[in-house]
RODO-2510 file (C-alpha; in nm, 4 decimals, decimal comma):
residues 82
     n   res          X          Y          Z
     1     x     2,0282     0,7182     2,8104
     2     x     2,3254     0,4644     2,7313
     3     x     2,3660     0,3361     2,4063
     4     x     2,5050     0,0277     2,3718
     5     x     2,4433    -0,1529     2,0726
     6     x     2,4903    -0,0343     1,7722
     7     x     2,1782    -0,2083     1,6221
     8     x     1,9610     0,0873     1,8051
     9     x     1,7639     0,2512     1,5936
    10     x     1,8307     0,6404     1,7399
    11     x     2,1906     0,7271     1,6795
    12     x     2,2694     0,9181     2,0063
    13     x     2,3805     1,2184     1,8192
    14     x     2,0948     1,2174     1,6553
    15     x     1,8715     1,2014     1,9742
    16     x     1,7822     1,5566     2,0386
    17     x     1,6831     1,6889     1,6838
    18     x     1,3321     1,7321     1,5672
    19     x     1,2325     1,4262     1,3748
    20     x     0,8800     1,5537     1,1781
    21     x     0,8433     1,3103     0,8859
    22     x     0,7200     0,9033     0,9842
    23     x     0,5915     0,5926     0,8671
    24     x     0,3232     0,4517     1,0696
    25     x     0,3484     0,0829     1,0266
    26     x     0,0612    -0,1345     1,1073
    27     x    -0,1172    -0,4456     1,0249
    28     x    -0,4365    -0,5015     0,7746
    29     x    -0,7857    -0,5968     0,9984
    30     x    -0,7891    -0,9328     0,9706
    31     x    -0,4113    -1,0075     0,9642
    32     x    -0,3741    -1,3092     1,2093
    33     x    -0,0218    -1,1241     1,4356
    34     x    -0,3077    -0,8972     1,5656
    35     x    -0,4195    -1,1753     1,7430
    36     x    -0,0796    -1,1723     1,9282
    37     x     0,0394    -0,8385     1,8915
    38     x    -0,3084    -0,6321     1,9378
    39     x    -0,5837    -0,4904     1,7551
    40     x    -0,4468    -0,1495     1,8032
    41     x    -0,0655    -0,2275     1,7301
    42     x     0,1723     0,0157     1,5429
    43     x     0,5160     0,0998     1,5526
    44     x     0,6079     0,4474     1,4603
    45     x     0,9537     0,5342     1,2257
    46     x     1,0384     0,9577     1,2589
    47     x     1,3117     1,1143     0,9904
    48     x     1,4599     1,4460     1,0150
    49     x     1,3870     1,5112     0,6419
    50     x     1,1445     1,3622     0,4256
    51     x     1,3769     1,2814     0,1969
    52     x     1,5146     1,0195     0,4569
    53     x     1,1701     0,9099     0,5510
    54     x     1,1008     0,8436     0,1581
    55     x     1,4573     0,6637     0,1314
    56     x     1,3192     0,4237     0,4111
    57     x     0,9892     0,3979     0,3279
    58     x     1,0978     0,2590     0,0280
    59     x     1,3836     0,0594     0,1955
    60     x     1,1240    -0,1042     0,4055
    61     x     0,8634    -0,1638     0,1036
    62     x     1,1249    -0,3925    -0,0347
    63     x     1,0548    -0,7989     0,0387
    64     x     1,3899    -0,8897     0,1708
    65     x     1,5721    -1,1972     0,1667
    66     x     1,4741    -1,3490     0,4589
    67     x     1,0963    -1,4665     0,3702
    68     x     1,0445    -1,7570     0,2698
    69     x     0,9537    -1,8042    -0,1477
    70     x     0,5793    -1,8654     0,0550
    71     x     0,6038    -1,5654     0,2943
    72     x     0,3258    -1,2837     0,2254
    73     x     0,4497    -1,0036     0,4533
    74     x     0,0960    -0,7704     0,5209
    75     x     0,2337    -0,4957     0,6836
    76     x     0,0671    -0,1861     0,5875
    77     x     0,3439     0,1397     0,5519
    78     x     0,1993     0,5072     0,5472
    79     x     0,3983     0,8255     0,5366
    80     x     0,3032     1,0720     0,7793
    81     x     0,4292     1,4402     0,9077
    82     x     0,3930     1,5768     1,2515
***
């Protein structure tokens, strides 16, 4: 697989180890991007150490700079191991 872009979320050396500690992030029932996304959406995050997963679990807990002061962001982070 070709790498291109270094925005890519795998680094390509990276790519072959065993990755056993995630974050499952989904949305709250009633959140209205299910309606566009899915009922069953999630998007799965996998760290080599859980260490790393905590450091970006908490990275991603973080309301960043680009919301809006009105923004609510609802999606719902949980730390999971293969």
């Amino acid at each position: 697989m070709s790498y291109c872009h270094q925005h890519n979320l795998v680094d390509p050396a990276l790519a072959g180890t065993e990755r056993p500690y995630g974050i499952r992030v989904t949305l709250p029932a009633g959140d209205t991007m299910r309606k566009i996304l899915g009922e069953s959406w999630e998007k799965l995050h996998w760290y080599p150490s859980e260490g790393e997963r905590d450091s970006a679990y908490e990275h991603m807990a973080m309301r960043h700079g680009y919301y809006r002061d009105s923004d609510t962001p609802t999606q719902v982070l949980e730390k999971i191991v293969r």
